[in-house]
Every structure is written in C-alpha cells, then in structure tokens.
N, CA, C and O atoms as CSV, one atom per row, in Angstrom:
chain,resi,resn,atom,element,x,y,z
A,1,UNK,N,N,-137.315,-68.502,-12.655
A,1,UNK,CA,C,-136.967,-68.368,-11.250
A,1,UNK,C,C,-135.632,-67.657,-11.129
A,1,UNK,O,O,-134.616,-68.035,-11.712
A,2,UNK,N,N,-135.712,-66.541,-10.287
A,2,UNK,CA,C,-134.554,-65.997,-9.803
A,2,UNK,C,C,-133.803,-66.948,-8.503
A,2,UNK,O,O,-134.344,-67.549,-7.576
A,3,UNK,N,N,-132.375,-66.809,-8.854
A,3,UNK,CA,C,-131.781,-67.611,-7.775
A,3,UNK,C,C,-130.852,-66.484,-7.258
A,3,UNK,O,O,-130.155,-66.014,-8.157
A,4,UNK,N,N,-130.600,-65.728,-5.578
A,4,UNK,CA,C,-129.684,-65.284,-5.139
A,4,UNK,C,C,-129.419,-66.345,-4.551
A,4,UNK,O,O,-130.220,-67.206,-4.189
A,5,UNK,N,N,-127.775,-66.325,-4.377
A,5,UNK,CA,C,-126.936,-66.699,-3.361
A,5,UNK,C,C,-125.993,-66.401,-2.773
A,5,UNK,O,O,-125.807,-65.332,-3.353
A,6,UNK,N,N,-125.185,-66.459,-2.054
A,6,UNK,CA,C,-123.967,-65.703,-1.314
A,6,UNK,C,C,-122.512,-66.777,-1.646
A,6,UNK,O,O,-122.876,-67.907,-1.972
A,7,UNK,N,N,-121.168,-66.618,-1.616
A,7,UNK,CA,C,-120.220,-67.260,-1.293
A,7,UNK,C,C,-120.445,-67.485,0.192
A,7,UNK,O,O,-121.021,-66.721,0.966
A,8,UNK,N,N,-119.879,-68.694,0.466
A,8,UNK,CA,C,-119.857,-69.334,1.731
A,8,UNK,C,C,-118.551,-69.852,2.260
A,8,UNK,O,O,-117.817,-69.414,3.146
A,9,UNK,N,N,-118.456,-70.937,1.452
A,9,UNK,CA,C,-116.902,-71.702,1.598
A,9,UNK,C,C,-116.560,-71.783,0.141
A,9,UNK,O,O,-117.074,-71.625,-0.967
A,10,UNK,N,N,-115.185,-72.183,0.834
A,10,UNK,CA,C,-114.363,-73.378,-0.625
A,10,UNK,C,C,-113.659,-74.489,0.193
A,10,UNK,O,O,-113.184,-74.266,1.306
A,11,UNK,N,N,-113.610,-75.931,-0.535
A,11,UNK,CA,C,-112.943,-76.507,0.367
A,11,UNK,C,C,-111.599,-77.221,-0.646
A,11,UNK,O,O,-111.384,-77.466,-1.833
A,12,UNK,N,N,-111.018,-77.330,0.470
A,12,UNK,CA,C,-109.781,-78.340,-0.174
A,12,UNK,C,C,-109.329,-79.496,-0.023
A,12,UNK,O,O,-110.011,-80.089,-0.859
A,13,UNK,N,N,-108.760,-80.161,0.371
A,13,UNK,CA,C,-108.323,-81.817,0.934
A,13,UNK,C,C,-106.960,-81.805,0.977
A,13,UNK,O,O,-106.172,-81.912,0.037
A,14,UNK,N,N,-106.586,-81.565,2.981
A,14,UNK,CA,C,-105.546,-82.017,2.886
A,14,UNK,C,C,-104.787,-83.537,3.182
A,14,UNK,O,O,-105.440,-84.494,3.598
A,15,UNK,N,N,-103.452,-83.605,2.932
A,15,UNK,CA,C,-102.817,-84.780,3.592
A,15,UNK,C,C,-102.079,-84.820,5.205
A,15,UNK,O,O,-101.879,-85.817,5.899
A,16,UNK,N,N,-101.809,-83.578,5.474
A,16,UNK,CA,C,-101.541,-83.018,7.050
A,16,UNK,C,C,-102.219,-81.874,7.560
A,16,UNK,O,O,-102.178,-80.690,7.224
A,17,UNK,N,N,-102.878,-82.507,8.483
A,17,UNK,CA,C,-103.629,-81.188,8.935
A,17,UNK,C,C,-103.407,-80.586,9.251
A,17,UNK,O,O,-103.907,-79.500,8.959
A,18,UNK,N,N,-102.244,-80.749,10.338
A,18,UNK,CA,C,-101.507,-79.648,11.024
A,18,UNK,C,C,-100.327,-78.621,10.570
A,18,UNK,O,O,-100.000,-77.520,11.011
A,19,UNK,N,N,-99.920,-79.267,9.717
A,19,UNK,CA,C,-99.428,-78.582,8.474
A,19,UNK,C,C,-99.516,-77.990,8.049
A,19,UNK,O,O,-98.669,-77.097,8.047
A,20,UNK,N,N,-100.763,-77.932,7.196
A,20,UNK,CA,C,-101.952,-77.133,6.444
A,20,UNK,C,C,-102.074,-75.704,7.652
A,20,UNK,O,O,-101.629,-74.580,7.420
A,21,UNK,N,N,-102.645,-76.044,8.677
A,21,UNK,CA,C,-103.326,-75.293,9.633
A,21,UNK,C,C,-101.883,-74.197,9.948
A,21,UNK,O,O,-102.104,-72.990,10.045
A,22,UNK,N,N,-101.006,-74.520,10.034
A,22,UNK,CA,C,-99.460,-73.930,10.401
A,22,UNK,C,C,-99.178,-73.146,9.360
A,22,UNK,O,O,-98.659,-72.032,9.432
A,23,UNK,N,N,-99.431,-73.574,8.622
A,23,UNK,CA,C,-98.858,-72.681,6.763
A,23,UNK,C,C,-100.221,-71.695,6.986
A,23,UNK,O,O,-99.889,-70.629,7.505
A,24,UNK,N,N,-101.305,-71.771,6.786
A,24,UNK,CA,C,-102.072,-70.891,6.340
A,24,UNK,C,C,-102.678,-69.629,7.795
A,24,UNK,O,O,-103.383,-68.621,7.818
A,25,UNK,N,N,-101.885,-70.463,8.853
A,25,UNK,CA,C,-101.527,-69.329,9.465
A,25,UNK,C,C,-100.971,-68.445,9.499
A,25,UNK,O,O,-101.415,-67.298,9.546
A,26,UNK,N,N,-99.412,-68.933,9.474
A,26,UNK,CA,C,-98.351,-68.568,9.017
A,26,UNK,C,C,-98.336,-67.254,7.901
A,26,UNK,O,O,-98.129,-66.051,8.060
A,27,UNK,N,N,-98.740,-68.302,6.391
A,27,UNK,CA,C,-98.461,-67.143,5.245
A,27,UNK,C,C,-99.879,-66.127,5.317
A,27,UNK,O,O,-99.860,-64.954,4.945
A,28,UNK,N,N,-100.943,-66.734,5.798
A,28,UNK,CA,C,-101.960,-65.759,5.289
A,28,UNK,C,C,-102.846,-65.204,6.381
A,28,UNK,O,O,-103.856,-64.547,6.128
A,29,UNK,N,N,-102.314,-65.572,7.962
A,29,UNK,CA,C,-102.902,-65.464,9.051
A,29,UNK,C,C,-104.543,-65.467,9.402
A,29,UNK,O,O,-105.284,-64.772,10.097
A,30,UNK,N,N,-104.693,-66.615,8.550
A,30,UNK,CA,C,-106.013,-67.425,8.678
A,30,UNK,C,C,-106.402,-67.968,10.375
A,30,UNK,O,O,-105.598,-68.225,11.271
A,31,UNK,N,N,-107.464,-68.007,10.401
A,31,UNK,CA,C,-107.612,-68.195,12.010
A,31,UNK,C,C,-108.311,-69.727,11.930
A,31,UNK,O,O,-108.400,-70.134,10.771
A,32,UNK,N,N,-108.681,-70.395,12.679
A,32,UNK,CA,C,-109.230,-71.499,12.791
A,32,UNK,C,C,-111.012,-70.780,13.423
A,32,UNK,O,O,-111.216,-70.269,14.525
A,33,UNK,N,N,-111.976,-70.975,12.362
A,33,UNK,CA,C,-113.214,-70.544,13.297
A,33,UNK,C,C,-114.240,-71.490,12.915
A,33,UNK,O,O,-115.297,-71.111,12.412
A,34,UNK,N,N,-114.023,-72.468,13.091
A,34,UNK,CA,C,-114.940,-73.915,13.416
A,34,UNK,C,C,-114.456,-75.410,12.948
A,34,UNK,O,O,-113.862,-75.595,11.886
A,35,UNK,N,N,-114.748,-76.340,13.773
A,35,UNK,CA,C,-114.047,-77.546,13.181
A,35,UNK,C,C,-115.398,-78.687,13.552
A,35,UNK,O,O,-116.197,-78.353,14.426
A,36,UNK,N,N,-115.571,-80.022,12.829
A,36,UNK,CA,C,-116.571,-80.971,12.931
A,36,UNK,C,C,-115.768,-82.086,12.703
A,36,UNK,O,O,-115.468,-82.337,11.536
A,37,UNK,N,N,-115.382,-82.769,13.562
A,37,UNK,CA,C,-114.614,-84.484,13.498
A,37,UNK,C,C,-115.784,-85.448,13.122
A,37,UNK,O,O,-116.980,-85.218,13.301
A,38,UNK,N,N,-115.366,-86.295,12.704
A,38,UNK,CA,C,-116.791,-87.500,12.700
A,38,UNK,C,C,-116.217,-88.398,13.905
A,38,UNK,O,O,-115.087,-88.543,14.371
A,39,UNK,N,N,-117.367,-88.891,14.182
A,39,UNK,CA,C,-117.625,-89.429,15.576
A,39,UNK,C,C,-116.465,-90.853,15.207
A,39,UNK,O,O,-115.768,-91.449,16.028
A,40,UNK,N,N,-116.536,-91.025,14.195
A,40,UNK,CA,C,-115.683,-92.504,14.134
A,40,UNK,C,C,-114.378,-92.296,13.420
A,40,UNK,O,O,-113.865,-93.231,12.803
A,41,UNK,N,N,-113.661,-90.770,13.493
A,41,UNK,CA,C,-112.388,-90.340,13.594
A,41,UNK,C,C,-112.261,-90.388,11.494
A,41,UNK,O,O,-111.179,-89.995,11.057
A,42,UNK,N,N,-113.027,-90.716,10.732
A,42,UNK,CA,C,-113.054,-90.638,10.121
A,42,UNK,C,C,-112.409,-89.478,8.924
A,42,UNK,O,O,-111.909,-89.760,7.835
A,43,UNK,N,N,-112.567,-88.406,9.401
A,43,UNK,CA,C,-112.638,-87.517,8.987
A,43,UNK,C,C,-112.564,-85.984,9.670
A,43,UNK,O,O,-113.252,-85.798,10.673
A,44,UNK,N,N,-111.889,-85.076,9.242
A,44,UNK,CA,C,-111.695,-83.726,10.251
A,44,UNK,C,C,-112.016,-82.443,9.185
A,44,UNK,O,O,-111.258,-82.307,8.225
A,45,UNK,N,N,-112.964,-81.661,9.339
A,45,UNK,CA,C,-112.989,-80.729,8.978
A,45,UNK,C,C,-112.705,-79.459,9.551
A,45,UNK,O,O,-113.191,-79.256,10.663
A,46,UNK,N,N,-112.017,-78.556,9.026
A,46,UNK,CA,C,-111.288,-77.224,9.791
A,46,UNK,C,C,-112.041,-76.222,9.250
A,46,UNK,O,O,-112.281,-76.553,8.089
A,47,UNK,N,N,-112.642,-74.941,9.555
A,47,UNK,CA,C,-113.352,-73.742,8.444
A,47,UNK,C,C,-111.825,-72.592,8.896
A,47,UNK,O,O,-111.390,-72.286,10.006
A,48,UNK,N,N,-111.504,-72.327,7.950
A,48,UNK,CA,C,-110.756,-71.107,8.624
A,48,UNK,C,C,-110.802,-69.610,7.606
A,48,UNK,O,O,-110.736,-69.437,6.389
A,49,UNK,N,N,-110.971,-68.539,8.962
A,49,UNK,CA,C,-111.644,-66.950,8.350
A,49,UNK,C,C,-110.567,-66.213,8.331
A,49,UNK,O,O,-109.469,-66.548,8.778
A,50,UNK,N,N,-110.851,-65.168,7.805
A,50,UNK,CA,C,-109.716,-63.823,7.688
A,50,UNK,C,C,-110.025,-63.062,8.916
A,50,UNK,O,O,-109.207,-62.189,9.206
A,51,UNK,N,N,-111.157,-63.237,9.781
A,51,UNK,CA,C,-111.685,-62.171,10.643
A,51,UNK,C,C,-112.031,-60.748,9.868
A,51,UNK,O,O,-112.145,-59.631,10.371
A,52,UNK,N,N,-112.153,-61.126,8.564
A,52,UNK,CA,C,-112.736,-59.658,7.663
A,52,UNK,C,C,-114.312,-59.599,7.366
A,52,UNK,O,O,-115.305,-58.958,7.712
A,53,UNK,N,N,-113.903,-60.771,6.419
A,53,UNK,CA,C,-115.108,-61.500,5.902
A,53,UNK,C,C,-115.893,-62.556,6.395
A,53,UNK,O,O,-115.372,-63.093,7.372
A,54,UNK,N,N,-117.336,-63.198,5.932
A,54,UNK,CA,C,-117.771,-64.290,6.526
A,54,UNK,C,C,-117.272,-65.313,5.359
A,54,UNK,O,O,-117.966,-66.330,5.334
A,55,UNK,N,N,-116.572,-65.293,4.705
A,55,UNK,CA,C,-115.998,-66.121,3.792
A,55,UNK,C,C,-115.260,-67.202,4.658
A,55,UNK,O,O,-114.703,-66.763,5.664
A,56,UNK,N,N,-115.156,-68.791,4.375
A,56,UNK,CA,C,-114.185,-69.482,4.977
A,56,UNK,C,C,-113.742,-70.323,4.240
A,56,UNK,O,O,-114.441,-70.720,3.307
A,57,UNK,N,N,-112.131,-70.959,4.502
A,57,UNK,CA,C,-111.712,-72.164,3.931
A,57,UNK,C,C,-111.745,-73.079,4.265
A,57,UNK,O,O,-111.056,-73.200,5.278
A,58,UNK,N,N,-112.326,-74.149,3.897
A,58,UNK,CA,C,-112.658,-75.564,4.505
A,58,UNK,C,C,-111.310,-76.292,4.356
A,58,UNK,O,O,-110.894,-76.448,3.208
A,59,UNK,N,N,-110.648,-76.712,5.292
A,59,UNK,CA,C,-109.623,-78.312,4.981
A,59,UNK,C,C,-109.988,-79.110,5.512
A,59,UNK,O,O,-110.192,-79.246,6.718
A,60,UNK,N,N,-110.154,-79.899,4.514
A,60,UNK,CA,C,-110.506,-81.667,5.074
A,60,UNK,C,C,-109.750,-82.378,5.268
A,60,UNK,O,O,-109.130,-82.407,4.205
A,61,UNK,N,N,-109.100,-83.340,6.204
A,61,UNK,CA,C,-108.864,-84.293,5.884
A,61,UNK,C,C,-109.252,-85.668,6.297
A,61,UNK,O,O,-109.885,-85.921,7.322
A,62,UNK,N,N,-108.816,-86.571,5.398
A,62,UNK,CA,C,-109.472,-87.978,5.547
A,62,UNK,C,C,-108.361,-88.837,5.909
A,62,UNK,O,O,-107.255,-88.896,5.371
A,63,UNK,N,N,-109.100,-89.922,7.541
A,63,UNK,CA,C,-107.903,-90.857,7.695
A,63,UNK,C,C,-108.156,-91.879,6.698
A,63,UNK,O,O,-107.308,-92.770,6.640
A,64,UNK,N,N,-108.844,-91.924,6.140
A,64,UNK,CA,C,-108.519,-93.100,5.071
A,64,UNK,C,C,-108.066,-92.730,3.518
A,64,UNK,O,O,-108.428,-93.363,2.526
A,65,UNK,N,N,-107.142,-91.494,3.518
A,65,UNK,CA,C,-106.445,-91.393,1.888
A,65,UNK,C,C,-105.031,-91.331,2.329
A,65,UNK,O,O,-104.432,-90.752,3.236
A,66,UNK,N,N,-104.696,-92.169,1.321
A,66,UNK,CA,C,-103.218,-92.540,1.406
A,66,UNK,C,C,-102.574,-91.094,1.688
A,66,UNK,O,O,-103.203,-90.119,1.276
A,67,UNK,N,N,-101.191,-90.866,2.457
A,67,UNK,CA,C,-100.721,-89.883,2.580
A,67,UNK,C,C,-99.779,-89.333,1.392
A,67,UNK,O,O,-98.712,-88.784,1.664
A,68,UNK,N,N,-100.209,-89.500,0.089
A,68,UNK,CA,C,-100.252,-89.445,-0.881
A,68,UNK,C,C,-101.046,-88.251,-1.199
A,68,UNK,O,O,-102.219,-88.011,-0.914
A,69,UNK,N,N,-99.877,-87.295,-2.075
A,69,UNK,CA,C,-100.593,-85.826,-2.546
A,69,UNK,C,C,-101.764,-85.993,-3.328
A,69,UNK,O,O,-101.651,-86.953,-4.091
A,70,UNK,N,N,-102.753,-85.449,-3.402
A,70,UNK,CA,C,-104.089,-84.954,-4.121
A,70,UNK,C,C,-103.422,-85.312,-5.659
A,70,UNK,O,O,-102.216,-85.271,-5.905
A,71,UNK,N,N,-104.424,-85.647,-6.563
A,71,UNK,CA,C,-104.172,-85.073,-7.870
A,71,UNK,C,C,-104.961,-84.038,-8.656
A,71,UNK,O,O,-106.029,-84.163,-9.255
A,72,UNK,N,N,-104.016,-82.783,-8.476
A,72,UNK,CA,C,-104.526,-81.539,-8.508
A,72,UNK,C,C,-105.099,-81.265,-10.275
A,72,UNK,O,O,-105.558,-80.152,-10.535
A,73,UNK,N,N,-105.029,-82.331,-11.393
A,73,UNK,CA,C,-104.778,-81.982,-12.319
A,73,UNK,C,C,-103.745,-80.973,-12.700
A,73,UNK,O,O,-102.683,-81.259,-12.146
A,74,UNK,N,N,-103.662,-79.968,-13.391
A,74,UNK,CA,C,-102.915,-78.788,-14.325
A,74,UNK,C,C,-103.110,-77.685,-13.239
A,74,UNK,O,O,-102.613,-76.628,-13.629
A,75,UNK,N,N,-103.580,-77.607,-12.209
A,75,UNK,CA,C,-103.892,-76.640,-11.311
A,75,UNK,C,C,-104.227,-75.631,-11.492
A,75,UNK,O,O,-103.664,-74.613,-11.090
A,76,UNK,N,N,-105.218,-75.695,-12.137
A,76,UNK,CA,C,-105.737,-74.031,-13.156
A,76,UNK,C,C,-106.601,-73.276,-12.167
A,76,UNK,O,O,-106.662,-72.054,-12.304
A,77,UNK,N,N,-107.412,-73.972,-10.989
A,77,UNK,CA,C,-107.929,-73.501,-10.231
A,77,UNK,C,C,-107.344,-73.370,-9.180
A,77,UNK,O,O,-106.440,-74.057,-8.705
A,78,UNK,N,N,-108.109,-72.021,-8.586
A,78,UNK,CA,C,-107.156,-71.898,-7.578
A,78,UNK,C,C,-107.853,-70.726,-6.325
A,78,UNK,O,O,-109.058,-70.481,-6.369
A,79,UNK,N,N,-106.937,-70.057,-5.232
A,79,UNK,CA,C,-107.768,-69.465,-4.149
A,79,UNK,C,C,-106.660,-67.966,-4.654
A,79,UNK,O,O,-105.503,-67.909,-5.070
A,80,UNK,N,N,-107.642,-66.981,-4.377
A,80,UNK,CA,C,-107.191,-65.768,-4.509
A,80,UNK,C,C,-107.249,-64.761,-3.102
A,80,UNK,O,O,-108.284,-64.631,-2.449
A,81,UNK,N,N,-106.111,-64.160,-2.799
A,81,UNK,CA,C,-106.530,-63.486,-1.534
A,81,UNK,C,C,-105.570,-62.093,-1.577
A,81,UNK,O,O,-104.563,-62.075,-2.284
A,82,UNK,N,N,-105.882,-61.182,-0.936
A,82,UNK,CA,C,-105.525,-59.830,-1.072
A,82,UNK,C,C,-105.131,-59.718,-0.171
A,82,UNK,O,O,-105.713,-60.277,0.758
A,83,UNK,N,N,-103.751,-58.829,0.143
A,83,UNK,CA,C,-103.145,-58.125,1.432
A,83,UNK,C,C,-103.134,-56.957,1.675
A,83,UNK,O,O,-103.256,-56.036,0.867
A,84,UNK,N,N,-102.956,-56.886,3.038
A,84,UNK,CA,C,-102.883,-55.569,2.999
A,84,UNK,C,C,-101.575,-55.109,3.566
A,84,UNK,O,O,-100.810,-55.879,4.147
A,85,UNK,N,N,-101.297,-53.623,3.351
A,85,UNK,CA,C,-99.370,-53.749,3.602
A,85,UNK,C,C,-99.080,-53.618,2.772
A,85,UNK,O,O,-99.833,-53.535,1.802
A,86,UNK,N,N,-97.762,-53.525,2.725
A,86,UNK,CA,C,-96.232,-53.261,1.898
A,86,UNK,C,C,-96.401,-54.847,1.278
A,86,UNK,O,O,-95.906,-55.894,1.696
A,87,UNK,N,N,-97.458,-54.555,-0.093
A,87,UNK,CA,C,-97.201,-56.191,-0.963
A,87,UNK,C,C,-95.375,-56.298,-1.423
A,87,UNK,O,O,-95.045,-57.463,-1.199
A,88,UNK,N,N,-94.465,-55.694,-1.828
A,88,UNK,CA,C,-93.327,-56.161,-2.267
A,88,UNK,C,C,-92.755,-56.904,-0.706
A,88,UNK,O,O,-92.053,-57.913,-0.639
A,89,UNK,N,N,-93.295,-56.065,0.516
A,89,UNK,CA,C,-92.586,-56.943,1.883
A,89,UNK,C,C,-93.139,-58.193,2.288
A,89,UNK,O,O,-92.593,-59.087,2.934
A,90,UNK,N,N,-94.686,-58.120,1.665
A,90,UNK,CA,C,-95.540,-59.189,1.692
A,90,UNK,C,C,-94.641,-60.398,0.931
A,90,UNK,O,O,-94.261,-61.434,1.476
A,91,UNK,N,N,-94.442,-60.071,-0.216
A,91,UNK,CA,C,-94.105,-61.203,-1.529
A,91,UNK,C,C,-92.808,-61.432,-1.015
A,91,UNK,O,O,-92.362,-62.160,-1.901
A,92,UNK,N,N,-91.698,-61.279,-0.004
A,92,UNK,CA,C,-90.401,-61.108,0.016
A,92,UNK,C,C,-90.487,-62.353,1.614
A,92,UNK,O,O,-89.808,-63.349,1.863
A,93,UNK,N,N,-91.497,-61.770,2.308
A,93,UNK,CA,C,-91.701,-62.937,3.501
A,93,UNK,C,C,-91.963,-64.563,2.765
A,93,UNK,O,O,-91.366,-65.593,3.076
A,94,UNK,N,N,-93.067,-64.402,1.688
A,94,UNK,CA,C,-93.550,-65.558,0.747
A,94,UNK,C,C,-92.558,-66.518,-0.109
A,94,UNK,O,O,-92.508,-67.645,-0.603
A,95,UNK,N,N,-91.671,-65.120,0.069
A,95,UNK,CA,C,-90.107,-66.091,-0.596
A,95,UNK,C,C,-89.597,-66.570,0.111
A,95,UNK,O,O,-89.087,-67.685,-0.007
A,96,UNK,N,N,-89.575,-65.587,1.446
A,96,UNK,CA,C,-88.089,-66.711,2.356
A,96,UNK,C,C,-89.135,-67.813,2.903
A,96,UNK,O,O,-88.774,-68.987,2.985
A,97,UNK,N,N,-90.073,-67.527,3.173
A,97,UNK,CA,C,-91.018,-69.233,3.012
A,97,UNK,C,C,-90.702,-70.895,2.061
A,97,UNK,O,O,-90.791,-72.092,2.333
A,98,UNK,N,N,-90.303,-70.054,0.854
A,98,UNK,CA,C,-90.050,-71.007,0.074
A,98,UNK,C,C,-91.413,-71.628,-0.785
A,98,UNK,O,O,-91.490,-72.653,-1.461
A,99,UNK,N,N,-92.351,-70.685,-0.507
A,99,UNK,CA,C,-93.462,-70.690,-1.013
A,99,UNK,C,C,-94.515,-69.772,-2.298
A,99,UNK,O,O,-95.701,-69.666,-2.611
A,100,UNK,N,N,-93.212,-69.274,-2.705
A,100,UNK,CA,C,-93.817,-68.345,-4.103
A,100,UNK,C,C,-93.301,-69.724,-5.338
A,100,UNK,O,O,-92.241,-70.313,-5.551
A,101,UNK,N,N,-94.451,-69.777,-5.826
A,101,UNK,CA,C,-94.398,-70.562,-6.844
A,101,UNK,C,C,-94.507,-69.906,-8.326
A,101,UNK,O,O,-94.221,-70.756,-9.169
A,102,UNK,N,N,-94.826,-68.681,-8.879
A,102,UNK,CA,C,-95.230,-68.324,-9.626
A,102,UNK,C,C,-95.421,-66.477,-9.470
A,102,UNK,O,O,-96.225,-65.910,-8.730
A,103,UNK,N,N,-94.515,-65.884,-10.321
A,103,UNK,CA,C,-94.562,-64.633,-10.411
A,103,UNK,C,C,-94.640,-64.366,-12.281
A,103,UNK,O,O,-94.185,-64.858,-13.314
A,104,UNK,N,N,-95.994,-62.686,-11.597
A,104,UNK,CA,C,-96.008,-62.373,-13.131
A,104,UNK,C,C,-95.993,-60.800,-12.681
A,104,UNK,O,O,-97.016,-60.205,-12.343
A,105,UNK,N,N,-94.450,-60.099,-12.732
A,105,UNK,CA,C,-94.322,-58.763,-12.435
A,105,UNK,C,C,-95.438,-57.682,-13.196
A,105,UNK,O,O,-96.184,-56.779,-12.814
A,106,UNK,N,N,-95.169,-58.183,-14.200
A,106,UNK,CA,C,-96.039,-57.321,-15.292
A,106,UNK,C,C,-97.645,-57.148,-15.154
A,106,UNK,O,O,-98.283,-56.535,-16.009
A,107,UNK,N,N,-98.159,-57.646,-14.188
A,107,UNK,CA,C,-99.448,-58.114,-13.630
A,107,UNK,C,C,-99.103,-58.113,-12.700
A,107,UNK,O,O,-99.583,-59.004,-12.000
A,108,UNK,N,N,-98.551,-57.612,-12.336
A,108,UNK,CA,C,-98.604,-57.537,-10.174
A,108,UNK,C,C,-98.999,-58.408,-9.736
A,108,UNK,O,O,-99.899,-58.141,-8.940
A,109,UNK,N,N,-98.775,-59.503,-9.842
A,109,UNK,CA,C,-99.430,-60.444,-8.833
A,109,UNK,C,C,-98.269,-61.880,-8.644
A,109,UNK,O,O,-97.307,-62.082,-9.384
A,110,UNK,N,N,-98.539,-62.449,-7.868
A,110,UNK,CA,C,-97.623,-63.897,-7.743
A,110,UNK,C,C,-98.764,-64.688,-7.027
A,110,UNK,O,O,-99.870,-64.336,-6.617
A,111,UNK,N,N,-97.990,-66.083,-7.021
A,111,UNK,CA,C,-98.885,-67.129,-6.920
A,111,UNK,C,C,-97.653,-67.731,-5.365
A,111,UNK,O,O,-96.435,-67.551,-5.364
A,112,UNK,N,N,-98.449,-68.417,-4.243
A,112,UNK,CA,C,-97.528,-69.305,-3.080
A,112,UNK,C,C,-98.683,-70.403,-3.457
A,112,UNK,O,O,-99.813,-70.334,-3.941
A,113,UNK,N,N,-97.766,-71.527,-2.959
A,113,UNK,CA,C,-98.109,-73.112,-3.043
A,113,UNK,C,C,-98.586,-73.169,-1.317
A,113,UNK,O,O,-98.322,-72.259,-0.530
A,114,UNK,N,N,-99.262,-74.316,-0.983
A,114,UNK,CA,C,-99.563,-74.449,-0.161
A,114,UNK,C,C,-98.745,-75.766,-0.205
A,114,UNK,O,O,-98.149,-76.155,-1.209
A,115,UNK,N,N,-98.786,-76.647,1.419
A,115,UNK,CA,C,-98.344,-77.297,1.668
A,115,UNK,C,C,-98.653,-78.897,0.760
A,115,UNK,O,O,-97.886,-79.859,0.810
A,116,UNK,N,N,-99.888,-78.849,0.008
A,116,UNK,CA,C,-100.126,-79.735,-1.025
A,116,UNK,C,C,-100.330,-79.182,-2.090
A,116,UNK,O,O,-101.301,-79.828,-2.483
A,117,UNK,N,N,-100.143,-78.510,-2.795
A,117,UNK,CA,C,-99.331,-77.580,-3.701
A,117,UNK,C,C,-100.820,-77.300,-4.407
A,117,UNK,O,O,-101.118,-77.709,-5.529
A,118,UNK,N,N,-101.805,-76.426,-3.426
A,118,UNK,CA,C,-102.438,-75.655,-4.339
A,118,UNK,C,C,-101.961,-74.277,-4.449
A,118,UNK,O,O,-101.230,-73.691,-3.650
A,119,UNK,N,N,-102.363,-73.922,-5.318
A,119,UNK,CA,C,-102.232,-72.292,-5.155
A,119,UNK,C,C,-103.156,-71.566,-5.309
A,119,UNK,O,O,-104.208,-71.725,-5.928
A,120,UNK,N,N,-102.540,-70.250,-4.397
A,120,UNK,CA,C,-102.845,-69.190,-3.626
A,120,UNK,C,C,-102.757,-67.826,-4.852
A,120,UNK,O,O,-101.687,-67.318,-5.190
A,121,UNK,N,N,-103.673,-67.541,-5.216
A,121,UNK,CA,C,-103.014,-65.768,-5.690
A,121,UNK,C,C,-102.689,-64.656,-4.768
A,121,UNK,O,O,-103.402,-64.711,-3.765
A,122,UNK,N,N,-102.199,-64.074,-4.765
A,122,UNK,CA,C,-101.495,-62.746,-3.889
A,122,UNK,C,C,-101.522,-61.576,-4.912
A,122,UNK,O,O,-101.025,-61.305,-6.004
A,123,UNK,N,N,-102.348,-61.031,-4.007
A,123,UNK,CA,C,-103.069,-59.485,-4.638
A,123,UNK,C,C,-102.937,-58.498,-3.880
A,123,UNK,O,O,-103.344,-58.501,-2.718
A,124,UNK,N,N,-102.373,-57.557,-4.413
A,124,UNK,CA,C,-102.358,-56.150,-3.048
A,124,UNK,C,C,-103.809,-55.796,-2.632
A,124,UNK,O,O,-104.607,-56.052,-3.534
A,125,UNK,N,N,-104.317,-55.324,-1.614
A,125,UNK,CA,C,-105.671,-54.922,-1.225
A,125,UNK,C,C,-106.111,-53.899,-2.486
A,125,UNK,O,O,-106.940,-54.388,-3.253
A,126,UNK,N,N,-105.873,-53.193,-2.643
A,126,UNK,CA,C,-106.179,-52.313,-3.833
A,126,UNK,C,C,-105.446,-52.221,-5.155
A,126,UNK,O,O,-105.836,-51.441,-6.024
C-alpha cells in the first residue's frame, strides 16, 4: 500500500497562552487562524498560520498542568521557519528580543527560544 500525506500541523504545549500568542506574533508574525476551547474550560487550543502556507502551529494549553515549564528533554527537536528580508536585520531584532538562543555563523542560521524554551530555527528565505 501506498500512503500519501500532506503536513498539516505541529503542536506544542504551552504554560501562558497569551504569552505564547504575543511572542509568536511578535518574533515571527504568526496570525491566530482558528481556536477550539473545551466546553468545560479544560483546555484551549490556538492553530496559528504564516498567511503563506496551509501549514499551522498548534498551542495548547491545559488548565490542569502545573504552571510549571514542559520537560523538553535535550531539545533536539525543534520548529524551523524562513524569513524573508534583511536576515542579519531579522537576527538583530531576535537579539534585542532577548530571544536568540543559539548561533552557528558558519551555517547561517541561529536558533530563538520561545517563551517555554522551545526552539525556533531561523533561515533566510533562500
């Protein structure tokens, strides 16, 4: 059996939602394009798009986990996203953020933390 499939989501789990939702506006001007509460407040899910792609990022969060950070393990996994623009003006906003966690000049690329410290790759569009 052949299996196609498409990317859809990825999700994450945060500890502030609004937080979350503020930062990934902020650094990566993510939009909010669908949300599903559970009826018994349980739980909030956010999808948020680039307006490029049909790709989205899911944040969850749950009122019942301690407000206590995730345990991310070694954080080897992670979300990758491309800009477009002046990447050195890109990576220089990401600093005065306080949110570049990880630079590898020699590889063009750097890494920002999110507000529960996953990380983000930062890739020039081309």
């Amino acid at each position: 059996m052949e299996i196609k499939s498409r990317f859809d989501h990825f999700n994450i789990n945060v500890t502030d939602l609004a937080r979350s939702l503020a930062f990934y506006g902020k650094a990566l001007g993510l939009k909010e394009v669908g949300r599903k509460e559970a009826s018994d407040g349980s739980f909030v899910l956010v999808y948020l798009g680039d307006g490029q792609t049909p790709f989205r990022l899911e944040l969850t969060w749950l009122r019942d986990h301690a407000a206590t950070p995730y345990e991310l393990g070694e954080n080897e996994s992670h979300l990758c996203m491309r800009v477009e623009g002046d990447y050195d003006a890109i990576r220089e906003y990401h600093r005065s953020m306080g949110c570049v966690c990880f630079e590898n000049r020699d590889m063009g690329l750097y890494f920002i933390n999110d507000p529960d410290d996953y990380w983000i790759e930062i890739l020039p569009l081309k």
